[in-house]
TORGU-168544 format. One line per field, with one value per residue (C-alpha): residue in one letter; residue number from 1; x, y, z. Coordinates in Angstrom, 3 decimals. Each point is the difference from the previous one (the first is absolute). Layout:
// TORGU-168544
fikol	A,...
koldo	NUM,...
u	X,...
v	Y,...
w	Z,...
This chain:
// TORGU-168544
fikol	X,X,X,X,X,X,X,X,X,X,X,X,X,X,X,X,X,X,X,X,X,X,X,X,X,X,X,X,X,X,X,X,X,X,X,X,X,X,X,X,X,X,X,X,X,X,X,X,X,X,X,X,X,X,X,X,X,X,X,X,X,X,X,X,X,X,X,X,X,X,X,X,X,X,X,X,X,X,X,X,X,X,X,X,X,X,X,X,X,X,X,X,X,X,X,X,X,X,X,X,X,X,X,X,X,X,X,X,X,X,X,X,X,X,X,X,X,X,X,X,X,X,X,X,X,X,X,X,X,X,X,X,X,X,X,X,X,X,X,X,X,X,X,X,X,X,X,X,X,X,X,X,X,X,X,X,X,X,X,X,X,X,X
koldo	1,2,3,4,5,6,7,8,9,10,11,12,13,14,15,16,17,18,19,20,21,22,23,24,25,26,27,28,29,30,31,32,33,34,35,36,37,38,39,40,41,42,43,44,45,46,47,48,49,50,51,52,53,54,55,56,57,58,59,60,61,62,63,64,65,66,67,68,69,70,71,72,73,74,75,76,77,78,79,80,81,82,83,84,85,86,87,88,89,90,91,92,93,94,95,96,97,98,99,100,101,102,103,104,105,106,107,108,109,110,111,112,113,114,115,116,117,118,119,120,121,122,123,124,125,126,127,128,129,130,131,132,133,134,135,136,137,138,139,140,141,142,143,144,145,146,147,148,149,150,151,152,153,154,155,156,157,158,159,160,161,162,163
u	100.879,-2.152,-2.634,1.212,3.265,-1.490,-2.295,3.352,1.817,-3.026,0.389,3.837,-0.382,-2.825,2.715,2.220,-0.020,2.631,2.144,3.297,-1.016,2.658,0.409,2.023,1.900,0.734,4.043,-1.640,0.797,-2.274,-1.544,-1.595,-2.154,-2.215,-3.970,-2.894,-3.184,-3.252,-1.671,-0.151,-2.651,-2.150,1.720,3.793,0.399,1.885,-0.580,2.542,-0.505,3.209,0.485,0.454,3.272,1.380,3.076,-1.975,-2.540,2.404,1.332,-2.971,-0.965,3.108,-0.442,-3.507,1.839,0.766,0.689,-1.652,1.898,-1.311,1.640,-0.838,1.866,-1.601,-1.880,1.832,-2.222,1.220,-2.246,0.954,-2.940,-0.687,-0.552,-2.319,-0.407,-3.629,-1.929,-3.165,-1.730,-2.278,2.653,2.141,-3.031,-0.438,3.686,0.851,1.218,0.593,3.551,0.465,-0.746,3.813,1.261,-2.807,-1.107,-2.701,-1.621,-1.877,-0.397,3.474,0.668,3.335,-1.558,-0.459,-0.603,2.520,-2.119,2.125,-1.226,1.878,1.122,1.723,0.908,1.621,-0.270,2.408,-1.838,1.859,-2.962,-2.025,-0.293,2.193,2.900,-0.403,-0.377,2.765,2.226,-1.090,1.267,3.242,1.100,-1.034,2.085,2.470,0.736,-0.215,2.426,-2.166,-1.837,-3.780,-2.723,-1.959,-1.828,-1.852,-1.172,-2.224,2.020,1.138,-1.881,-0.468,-3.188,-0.799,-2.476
v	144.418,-2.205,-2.265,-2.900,0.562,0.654,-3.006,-2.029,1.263,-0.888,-3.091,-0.830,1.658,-2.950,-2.502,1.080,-0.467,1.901,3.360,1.308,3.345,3.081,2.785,2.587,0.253,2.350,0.393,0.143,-3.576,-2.319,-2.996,-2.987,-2.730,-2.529,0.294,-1.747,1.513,0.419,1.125,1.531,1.905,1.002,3.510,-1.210,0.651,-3.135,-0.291,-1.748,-0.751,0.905,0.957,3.156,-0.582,-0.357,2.078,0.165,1.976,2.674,0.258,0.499,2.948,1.527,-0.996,-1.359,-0.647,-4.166,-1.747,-3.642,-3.113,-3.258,-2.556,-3.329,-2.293,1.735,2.973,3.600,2.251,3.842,2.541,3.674,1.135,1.848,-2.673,1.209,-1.792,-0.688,-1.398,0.060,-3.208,-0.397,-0.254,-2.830,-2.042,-0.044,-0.887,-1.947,-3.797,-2.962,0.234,3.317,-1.759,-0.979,3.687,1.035,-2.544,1.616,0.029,2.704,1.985,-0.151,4.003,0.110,-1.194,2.734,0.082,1.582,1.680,0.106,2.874,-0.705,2.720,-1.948,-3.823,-1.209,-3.799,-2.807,-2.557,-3.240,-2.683,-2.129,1.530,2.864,-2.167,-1.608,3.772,1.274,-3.459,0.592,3.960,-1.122,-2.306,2.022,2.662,-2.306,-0.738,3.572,1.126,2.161,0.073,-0.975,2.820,-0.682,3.003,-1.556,-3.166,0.125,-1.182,3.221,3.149,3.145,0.165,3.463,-0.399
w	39.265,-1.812,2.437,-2.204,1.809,3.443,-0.044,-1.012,2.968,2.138,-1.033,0.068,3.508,0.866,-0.623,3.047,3.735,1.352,-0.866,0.657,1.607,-0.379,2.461,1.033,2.695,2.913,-1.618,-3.775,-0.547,-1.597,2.251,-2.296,1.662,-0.754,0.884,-0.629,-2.141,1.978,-2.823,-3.206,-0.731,-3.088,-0.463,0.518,3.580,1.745,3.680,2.398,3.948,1.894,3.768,1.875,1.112,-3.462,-0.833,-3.662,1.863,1.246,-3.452,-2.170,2.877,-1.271,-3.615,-0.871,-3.925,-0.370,-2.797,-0.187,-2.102,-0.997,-2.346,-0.581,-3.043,-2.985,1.877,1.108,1.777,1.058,2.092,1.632,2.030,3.482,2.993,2.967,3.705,0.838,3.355,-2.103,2.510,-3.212,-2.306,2.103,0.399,-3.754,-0.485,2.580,-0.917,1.913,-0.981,1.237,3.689,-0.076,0.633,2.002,2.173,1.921,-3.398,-2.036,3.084,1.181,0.713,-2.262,-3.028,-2.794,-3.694,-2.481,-2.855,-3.244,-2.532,-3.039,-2.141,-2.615,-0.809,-2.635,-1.253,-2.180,-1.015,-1.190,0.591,-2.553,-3.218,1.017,0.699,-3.665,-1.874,2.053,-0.844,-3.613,0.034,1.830,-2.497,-2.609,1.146,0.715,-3.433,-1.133,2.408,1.559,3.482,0.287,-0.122,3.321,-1.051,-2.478,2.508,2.574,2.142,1.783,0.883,2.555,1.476,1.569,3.037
């Protein structure tokens, strides 16, 4: 991992306000849904507010491993990492957002409130916006022509990022 890509990630990941959240369930299925970022912070770890009623809840206790999605038009964002419940009154008050106030309406002190910590382990980025979008349009047509498929290897478009 270089910090070039890190810092990259760091960034793409500043662009986004929500993330499709992926957990295991109870029967071994997979259960996707949408949540909105609290917080990323400096080291990688993304923070969400959820309640403690949540079926998610019950499922991470069994299987703390999620996966975490985000796409936008030219920006594809994958991250595998351990997710842990926390109560930490210190923690909500730093996260807490008027927004939040719709699913907990008694506020940042409303008892079922608690903070998802995401650790990630691994993420792994696609790039396809500004002057990535015009290399990578550049190496498809050139490989076009050729015959041949384009080297996203060789842009910086793509990379693994171990956390």
């Amino acid at each position: 991992m270089t910090t070039k890509r890190l810092r990259h990630l760091k960034d793409l990941l500043g662009g986004f306000s929500t993330a499709m959240m992926i957990t295991h369930s109870s029967d071994h299925s997979i259960h996707a849904r949408p949540m909105a970022i609290a917080e990323i912070g400096e080291d990688g770890t993304i923070y969400f507010a959820t309640s403690l009623d949540s079926g998610k809840l019950r499922e991470i206790e069994a299987d703390p491993k999620i996966a975490l999605t985000l796409q936008d038009s030219s920006v594809y964002i994958s991250i595998l990492g351990t997710a842990h419940a926390s109560t930490d009154r210190a923690l909500i008050d730093r996260l807490w957002s008027a927004p939040m106030q719709i699913w907990f309406p008694e506020g940042k002190d409303d008892p079922s409130l608690v903070i998802l910590k995401i650790d990630p382990q691994d993420a792994e980025y696609w790039d396809n916006s500004g002057a990535n979008s015009i290399k990578f349009g550049l190496s498809a047509l050139k490989a076009y022509v050729r015959g041949e498929t384009p080297d996203e290897t060789s842009l910086s478009q793509h990379a693994k990022v171990q956390l």
